[in-house]
Structure formats: structure tokens, C-alpha cells
C-alpha positions as CSV (number, residue, x, y, z in Angstrom):
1,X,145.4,57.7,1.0
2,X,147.2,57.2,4.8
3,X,149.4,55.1,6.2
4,X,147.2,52.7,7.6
5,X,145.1,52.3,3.8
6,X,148.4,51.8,2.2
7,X,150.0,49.5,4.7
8,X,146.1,47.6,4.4
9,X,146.2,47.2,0.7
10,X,150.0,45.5,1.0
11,X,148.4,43.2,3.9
12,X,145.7,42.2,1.5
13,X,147.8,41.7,-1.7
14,X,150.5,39.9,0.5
15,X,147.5,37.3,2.0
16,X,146.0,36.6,-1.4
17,X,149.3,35.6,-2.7
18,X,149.9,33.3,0.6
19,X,146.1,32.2,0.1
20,X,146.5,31.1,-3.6
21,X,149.9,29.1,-3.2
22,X,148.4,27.0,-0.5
23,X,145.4,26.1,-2.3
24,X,147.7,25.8,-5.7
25,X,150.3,23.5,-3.6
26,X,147.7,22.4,-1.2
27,X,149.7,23.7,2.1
28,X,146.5,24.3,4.2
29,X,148.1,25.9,6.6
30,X,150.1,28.5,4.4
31,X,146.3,29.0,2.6
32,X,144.5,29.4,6.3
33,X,147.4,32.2,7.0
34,X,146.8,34.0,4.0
35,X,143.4,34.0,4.3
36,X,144.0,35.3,8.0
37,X,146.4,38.0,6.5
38,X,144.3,39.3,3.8
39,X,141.1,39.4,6.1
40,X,143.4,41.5,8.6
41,X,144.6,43.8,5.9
42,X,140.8,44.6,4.5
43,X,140.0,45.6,8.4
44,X,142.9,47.7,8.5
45,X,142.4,49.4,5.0
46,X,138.6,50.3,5.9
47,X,140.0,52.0,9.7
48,X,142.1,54.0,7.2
49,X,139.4,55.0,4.9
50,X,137.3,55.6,8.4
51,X,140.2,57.9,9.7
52,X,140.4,59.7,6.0
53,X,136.7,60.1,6.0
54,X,136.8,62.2,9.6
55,X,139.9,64.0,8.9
56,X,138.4,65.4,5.2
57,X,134.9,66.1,7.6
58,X,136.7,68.1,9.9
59,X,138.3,70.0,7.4
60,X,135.0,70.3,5.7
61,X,133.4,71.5,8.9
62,X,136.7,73.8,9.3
63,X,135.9,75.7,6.1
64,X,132.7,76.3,6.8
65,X,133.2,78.0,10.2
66,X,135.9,80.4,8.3
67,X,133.3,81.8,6.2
């Protein structure tokens, strides 16, 4: 996992907290930014996944050329 995956997940977990005291208290506004925040922090988990994915394909493609 990389820093943008990790730094994702807490972006996600942080929104659906925000998201679920506003609709709990009914504070649209605190609900609309967690939704906002947790929608943000999915898009930055799957760039890291992405990033993971090419890195571990290089590396892949790396060992192959060694042999």
C-alpha cells in the first residue's frame, strides 16, 4: 500500500464519519462535506492502487528482461 492509498482510505473514513453526523443531527452542510470528502478520498485511493499497479508491472516487466 503507498502513500496516496493510505492517505485515501483516511479521506474516506474521515468523510463517512462527517457524512453520518450530518444526516444523524441533520447539518446538511457538514453531511454535503463529508460526502465531498469521502468521494475525494475513493478517487485518491484508486490513483494509488493505479500507481501500485504500474510500479509492481514494471518490476514484473524488469524481471523478465533479467532472465
Amino acid at each position: 500500500m503507498n502513500k496516496d492509498e493510505m492517505e485515501g482510505k483516511k479521506k474516506n473514513v474521515k468523510g463517512r464519519i462527517k457524512e453520518a453526523v450530518g444526516t444523524v443531527t441533520g447539518n446538511k452542510n457538514l453531511e454535503s462535506e463529508g460526502a465531498g470528502e469521502r468521494a475525494d478520498g475513493a478517487a485518491q485511493e484508486q490513483v494509488g492502487k493505479a500507481k501500485r499497479k504500474v510500479g509492481e508491472a514494471i518490476e514484473d516487466f524488469g524481471k523478465k528482461l533479467k532472465r
